[in-house]
C-alpha positions in Angstrom: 8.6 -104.6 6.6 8.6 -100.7 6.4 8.6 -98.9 3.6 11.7 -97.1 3.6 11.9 -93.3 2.3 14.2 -92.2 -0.3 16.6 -89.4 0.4 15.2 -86.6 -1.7 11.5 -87.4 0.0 13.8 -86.4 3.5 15.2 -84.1 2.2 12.0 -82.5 0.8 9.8 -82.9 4.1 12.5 -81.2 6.3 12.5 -78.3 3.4 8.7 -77.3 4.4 9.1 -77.6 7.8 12.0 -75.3 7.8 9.5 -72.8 5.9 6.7 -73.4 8.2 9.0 -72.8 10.9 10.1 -69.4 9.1 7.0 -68.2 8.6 5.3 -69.3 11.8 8.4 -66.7 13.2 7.6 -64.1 10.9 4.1 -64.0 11.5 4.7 -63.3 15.3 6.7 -61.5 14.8 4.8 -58.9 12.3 2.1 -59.8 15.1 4.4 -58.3 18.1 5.1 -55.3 15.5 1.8 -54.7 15.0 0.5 -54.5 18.5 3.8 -52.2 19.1 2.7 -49.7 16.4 -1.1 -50.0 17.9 0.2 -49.2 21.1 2.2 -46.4 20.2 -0.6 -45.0 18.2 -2.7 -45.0 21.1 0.2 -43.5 23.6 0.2 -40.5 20.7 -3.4 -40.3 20.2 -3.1 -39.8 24.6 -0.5 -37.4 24.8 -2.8 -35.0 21.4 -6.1 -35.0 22.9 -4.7 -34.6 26.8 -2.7 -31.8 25.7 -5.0 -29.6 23.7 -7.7 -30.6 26.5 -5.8 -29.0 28.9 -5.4 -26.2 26.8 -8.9 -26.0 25.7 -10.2 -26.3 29.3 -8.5 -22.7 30.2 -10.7 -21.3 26.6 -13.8 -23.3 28.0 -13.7 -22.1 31.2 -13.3 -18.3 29.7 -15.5 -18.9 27.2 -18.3 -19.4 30.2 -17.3 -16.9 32.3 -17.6 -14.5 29.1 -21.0 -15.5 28.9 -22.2 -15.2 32.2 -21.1 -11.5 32.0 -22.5 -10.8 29.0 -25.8 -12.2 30.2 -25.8 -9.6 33.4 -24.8 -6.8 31.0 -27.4 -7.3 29.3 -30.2 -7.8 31.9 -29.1 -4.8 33.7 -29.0 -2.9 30.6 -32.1 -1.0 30.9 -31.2 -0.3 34.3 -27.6 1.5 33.4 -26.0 4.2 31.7 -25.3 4.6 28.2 -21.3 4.8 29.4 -21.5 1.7 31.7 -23.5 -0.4 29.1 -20.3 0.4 26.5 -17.7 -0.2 28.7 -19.7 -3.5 29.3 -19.7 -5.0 26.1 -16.4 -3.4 25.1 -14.9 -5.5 27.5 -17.3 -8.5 26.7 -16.9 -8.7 23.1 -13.0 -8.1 23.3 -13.5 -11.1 25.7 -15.2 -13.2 23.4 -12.8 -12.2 20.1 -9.7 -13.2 22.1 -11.0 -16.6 22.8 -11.8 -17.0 19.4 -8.4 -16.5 18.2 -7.0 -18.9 20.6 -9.0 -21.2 19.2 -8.3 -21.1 16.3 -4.6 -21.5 16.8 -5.6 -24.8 18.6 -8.1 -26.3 15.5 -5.1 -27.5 13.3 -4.2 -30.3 16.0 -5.0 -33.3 15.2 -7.6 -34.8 18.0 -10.1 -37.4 17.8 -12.9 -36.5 15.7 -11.6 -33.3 15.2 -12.4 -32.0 18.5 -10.4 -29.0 17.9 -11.8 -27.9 14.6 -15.4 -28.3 16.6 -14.5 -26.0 19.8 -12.8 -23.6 17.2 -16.0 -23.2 15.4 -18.2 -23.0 18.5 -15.7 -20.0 19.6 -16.3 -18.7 16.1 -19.9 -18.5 16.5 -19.8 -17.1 19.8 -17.6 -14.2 19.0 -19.5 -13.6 15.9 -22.9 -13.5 18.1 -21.5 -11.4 20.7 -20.2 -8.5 17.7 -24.1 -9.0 16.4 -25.6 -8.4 20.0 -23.2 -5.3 20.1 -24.1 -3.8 16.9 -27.7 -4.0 17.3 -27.5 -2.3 20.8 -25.4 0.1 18.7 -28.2 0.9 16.0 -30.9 1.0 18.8 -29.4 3.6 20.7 -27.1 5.1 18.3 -24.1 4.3 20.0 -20.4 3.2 19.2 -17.5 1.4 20.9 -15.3 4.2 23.2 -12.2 4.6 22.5 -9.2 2.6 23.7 -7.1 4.8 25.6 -3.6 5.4 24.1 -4.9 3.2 20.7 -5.0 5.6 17.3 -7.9 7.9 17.2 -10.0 6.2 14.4 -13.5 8.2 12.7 -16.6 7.6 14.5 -18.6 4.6 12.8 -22.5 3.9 13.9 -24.3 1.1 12.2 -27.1 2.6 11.1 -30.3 2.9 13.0 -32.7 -0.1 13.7 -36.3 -0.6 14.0 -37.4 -2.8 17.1 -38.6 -5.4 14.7 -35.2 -5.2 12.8 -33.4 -5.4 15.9 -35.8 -8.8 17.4 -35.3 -10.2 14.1 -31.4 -9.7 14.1 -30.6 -11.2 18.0 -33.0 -14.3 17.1 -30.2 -14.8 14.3 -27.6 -14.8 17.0 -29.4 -17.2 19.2 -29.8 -19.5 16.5 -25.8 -19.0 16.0 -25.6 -19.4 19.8 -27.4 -22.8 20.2 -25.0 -23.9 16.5 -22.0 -23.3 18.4 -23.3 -24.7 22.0 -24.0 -28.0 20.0 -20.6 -27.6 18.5 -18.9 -27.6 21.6 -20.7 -30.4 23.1 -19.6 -32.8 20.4 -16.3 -31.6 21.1 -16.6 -32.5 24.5 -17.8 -36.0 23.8 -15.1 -36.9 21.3 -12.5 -36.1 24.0 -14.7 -38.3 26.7 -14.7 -41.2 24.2 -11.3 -40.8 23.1 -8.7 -42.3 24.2 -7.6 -39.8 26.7 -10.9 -39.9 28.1 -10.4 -36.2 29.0 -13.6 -34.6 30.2 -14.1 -30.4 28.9 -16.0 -28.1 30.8 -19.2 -27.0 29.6 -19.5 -23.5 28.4 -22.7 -23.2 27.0 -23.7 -19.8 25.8 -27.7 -20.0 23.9 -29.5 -21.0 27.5 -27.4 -18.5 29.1 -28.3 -15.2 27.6 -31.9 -13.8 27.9 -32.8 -14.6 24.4 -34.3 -17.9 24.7 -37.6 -17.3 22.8 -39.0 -14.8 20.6 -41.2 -13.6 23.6 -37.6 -12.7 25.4 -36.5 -11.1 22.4 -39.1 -9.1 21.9 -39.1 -7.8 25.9 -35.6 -7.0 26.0 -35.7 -4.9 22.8 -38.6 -3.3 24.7 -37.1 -2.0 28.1 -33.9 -1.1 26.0 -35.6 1.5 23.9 -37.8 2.6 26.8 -35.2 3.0 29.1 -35.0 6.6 30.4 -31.5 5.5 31.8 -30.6 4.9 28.1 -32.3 7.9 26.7 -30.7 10.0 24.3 -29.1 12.8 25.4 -27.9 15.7 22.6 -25.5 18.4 23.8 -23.2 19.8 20.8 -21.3 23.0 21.9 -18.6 25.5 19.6 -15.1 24.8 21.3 -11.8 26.9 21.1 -11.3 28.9 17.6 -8.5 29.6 16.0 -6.9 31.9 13.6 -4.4 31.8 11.0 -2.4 34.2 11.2 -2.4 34.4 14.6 -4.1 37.3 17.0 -1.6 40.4 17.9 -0.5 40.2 21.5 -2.4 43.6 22.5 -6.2 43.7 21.3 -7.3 47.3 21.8 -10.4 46.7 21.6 -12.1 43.8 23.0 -15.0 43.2 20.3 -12.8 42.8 17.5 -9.7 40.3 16.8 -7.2 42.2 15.6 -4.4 39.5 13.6 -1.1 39.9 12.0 -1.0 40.6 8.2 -1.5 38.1 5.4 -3.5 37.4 2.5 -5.6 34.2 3.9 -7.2 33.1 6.9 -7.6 29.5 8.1 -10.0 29.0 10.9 -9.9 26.0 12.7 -13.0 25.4 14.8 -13.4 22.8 17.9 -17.2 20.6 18.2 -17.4 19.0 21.4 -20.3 16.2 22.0 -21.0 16.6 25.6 -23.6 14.1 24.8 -24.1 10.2 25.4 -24.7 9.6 21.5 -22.6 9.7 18.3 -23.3 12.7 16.5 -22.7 12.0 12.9 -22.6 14.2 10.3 -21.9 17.3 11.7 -21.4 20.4 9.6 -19.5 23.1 10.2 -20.2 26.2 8.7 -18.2 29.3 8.2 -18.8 32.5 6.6 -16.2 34.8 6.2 -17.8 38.6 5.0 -15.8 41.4 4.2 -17.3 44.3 6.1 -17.2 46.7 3.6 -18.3 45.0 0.2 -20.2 42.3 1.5 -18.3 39.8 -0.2 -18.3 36.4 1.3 -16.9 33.2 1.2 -18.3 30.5 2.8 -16.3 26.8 3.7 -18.6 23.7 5.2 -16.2 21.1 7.0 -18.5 18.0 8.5 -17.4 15.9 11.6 -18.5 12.7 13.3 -18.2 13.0 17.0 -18.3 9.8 19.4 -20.0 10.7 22.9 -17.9 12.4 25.3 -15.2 14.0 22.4 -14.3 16.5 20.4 -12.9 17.4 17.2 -11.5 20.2 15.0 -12.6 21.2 11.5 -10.7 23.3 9.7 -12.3 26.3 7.1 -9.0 25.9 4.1 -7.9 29.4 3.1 -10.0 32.6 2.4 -7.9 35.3 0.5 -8.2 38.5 2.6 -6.4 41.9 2.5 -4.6 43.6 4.9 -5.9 46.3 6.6 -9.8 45.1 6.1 -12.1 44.4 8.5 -14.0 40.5 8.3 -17.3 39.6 10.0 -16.6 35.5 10.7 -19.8 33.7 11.1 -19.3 29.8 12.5 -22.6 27.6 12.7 -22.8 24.0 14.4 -25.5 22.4 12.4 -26.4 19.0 14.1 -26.9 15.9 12.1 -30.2 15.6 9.8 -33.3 14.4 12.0 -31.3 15.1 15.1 -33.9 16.8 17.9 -31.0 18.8 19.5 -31.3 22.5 19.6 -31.0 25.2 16.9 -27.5 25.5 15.1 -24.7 26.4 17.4 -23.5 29.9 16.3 -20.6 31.9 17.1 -19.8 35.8 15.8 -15.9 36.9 15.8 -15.2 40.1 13.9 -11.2 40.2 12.4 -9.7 42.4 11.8 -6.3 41.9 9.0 -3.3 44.3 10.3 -2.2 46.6 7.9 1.1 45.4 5.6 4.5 46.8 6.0 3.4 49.0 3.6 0.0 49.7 5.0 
C-alpha cells in the first residue's frame, strides 16, 4: 500500500517549485536583458567609431596630401626662389597646423582603443615636424614667414642662424617625430578595422614620404640648400622718403636747402626699405642733427628689423632747434653686424628753421 504524504509535505514541494519556476523566469529574463544591453552597446560603439571615421577620413586624406606637397617643396627647393620656397611652406605648414586642430577637437570621442586620441597625436607630431622643417630652412637662409595680407603687421622674427650640422642634426629630430606619428596613425587605423564598425582609414603616412629617410638624405639636402645660387642671399637696403617735423614751406627758394616752418624741435622720420630676399635684422638708423654755426650736435639711433620685400619708418624723437638757424641732417643706414652688404646708406639734407613771428 502507498505511503501517503502529509499535507504540509504538498504543500512544501509545490512551494520550491513555484521558486524554481520564479527564478528559472528571472534568469531569462536578466539573460534577454543582458544580450539587449550587449547589443545596444555594440549598435553605440557602431554609430562612435563610424562617425569620427568618416570625419577622420576627410583629416587623413589632407593630412596626405599635405605631405605630398611638402615633399615637392622641398625637393625643388634648391631649384626655386627664396619667395616661391616661402610661399611654399607658408601654405604647407598652415596646412599641416589646421589639421592638427581638427584633430584635436575629434580626440575626446570616445572610440575603440582610443583611436581618436592616436590620430590626434599623429597630427600633433606632424604639425610640430612641419614648424621644425620651416624653421631650420628659416636659420639656413635667414629667412621668415611673409606676411599675411590684410593680417596685423607684426616685428620681423628670424630664428637664429644654423650651422649645416645643426641644421642635419635638427630635421633627423623631425623624422624621428615623423615615423612616431606615422606609427601613431597606423594603430589608429587598426583599432577602427578591428572595431566594431570595421571602418577602414586611409593611410597618410608622412616619414617615407619626405626626403629625409636617412642621415645620408639629410645631410644632401642641407647641402644643395645652402649651395643653391637660386637661394643665395641677396642684400639691397636703400634710404626711403624723409620727413620733417615741422613741415617744409610751400616755396623752397633754393633747392639745396629745406627751408621748414618755425618751431623749437625737429622730428625726422626716416623710411628703410629691404629690396632684398633676406630679413635684415638689426638695422640702425642713425641721425645727426648739427647746427651749422656752433657745431653742436645731437645725434638719435632708432634700429629696425625689416622682412624681405618691406619697409619701415624710424623715427629720430625731438631735437630742440631755433628759429632762424641753419641744420646740417646727417641720416646713415647701417646694415646689420656681419652683414656683407654695402657701406652704410647715407643721406645729407641741410634745414633750414624759418624765422619766428618775431624773427
Amino acid at each position: 500500500m502507498a505511503r501517503r504524504r502529509s499535507p504540509r509535505y504538498r504543500a512544501t514541494l509545490w512551494r520550491r517549485v513555484a521558486i524554481a519556476a520564479a527564478v528559472t523566469v528571472l534568469l531569462l529574463v536578466a539573460v534577454a536583458a543582458a544580450s539587449r544591453s550587449a547589443a545596444h552597446q555594440v549598435g553605440y560603439r557602431v554609430v562612435v567609431d563610424r562617425s569620427f571615421g568618416r570625419q577622420a577620413q576627410v583629416l587623413a586624406r589632407a593630412s596626405a596630401s599635405t605631405a605630398q606637397q611638402l615633399s615637392a617643396s622641398l625637393t625643388t627647393a634648391p631649384a626655386e626662389n627664396r619667395q616661391v620656397l616661402q610661399v611654399a611652406l607658408d601654405h604647407e605648414v598652415a596646412a599641416a597646423q589646421s589639421q592638427r586642430q581638427d584633430a584635436a577637437a575629434l580626440a575626446s570621442t570616445p572610440t575603440t582603443a582610443q583611436a581618436a586620441a592616436r590620430f590626434a597625436a599623429a597630427l600633433t607630431a606632424r604639425a610640430s615636424a612641419a614648424t621644425t622643417i620651416r624653421t631650420v630652412l628659416d636659420g639656413l637662409l635667414q629667412m621668415a614667414p611673409l606676411p599675411i595680407p590684410g593680417a596685423p603687421s607684426v616685428p620681423a622674427v628670424v630664428p637664429p642662424p644654423l650651422t649645416a650640422a645643426q641644421a642635419q642634426a635638427q630635421l633627423a629630430g623631425a623624422q624621428a617625430a615623423l615615423v612616431r606619428s606615422d606609427l601613431a596613425a597606423e594603430a589608429a587605423a587598426v583599432a577602427l578595422l578591428a572595431g566594431p564598425a570595421h571602418f577602414h582609414l586611409h593611410p597618410s603616412p608622412w616619414a617615407t614620404v619626405l626626403p629625409f629617410a636617412t642621415p645620408a638624405a639629410i645631410q644632401a639636402f642641407v647641402g644643395a640648400v645652402t649651395a643653391s645660387p637660386a637661394l643665395a642671399a641677396s642684400h639691397d637696403l636703400r634710404i626711403g622718403t624723409v620727413t620733417l617735423d615741422p613741415p617744409p614751406l610751400p616755396s623752397q627758394p633754393d633747392p639745396q636747402v629745406i627751408a621748414v616752418l618755425p618751431g623749437t624741435a625737429l622730428t625726422l622720420g626716416v623710411v628703410v626699405r629691404n629690396l632684398g630676399n633676406v630679413v635684415e635684422q638689426p638695422v640702425a638708423v642713425v641721425v645727426t642733427i648739427t647746427h651749422a654755426a656752433t657745431g653742436a650736435y645731437t645725434q638719435r639711433t632708432a634700429h629696425l628689423a625689416l622682412l624681405a620685400g618691406t619697409s619701415a619708418a624710424a623715427s629720430t624723437g625731438p631735437v630742440t632747434i631755433s628759429p632762424g638757424q641753419r641744420y646740417e641732417v646727417t641720416i646713415s643706414v647701417l646694415p646689420p653686424p656681419g652683414d656683407p652688404a654695402a657701406p652704410p646708406l647715407l643721406r645729407h639734407l641741410v634745414v633750414e628753421v624759418a624765422p619766428g613771428a618775431g624773427g
